[in-house]
C-alpha positions as CSV (number, residue, x, y, z in Angstrom):
1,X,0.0,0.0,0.0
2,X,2.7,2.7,0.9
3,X,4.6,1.8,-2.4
4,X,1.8,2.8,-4.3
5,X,1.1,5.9,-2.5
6,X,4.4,6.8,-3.2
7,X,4.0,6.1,-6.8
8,X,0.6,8.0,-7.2
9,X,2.5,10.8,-5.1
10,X,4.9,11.1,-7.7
11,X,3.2,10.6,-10.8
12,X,0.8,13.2,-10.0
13,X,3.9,15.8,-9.1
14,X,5.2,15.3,-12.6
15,X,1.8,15.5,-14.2
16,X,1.2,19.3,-12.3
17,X,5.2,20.1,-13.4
18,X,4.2,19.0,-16.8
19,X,1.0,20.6,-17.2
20,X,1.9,24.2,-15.4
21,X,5.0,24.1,-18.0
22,X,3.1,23.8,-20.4
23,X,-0.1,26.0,-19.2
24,X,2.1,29.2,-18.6
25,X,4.3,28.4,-21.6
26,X,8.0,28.4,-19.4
27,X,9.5,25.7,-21.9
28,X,13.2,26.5,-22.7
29,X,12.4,27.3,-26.3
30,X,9.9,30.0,-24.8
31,X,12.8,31.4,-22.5
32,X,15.6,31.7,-25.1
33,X,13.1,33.5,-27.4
34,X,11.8,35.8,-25.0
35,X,15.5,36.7,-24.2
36,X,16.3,36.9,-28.1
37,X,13.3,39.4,-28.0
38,X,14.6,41.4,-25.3
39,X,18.1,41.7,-26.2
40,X,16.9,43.0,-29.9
41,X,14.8,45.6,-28.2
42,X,12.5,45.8,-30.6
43,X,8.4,45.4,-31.0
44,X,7.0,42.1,-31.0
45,X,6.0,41.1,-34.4
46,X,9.2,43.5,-35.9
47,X,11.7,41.0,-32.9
48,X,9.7,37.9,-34.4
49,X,10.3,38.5,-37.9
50,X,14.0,39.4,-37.1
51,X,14.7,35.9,-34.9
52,X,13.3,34.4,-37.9
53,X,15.6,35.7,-40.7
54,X,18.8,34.8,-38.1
55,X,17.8,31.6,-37.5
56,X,17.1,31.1,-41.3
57,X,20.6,32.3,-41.9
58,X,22.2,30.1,-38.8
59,X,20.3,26.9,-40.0
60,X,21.7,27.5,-43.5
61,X,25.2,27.8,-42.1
62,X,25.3,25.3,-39.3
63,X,22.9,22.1,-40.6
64,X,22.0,19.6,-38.5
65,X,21.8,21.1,-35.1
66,X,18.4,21.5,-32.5
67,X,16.3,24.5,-32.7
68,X,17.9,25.2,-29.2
69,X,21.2,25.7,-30.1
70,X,20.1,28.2,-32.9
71,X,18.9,30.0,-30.3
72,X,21.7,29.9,-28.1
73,X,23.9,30.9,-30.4
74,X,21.9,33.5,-31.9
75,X,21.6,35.0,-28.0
76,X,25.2,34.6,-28.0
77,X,25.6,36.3,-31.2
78,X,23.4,39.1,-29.9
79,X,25.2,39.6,-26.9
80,X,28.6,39.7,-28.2
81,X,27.9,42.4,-30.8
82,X,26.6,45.0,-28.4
């Protein structure tokens, strides 16, 4: 009986984590492009279109890499040219 308390206990704690994530939209991809946004200082929609067109340009110059590291280098890239 206690095992599967423990087992409802923690499947329920990972549903909430899952599901607030989610809810409030705090995934890492969300972060990085809210920081993207910031650091171009720029309106939404004009910071949208601009991520867009760098990450166009980084995919076509680094293949084969995840949609986070674009981001984290195009943060990096962002930060370093200030």
């Amino acid at each position: 009986m206690g095992v599967f308390m423990l087992i409802v206990v923690l499947v329920s704690i990972l549903l909430y984590y899952f599901w607030k994530k989610n809810r409030w939209g705090f995934g890492k991809k969300y972060v990085l492009r809210q920081e993207a946004r910031r650091l171009l200082n720029m309106d939404h929609a004009e910071a949208d279109e601009t991520i867009d067109r760098l990450m166009k340009s980084l995919r076509e110059r680094h293949p084969n890499r995840s949609e986070e590291w674009y981001m984290e280098k195009l943060i990096y890239d962002l930060e370093r040219d200030r």
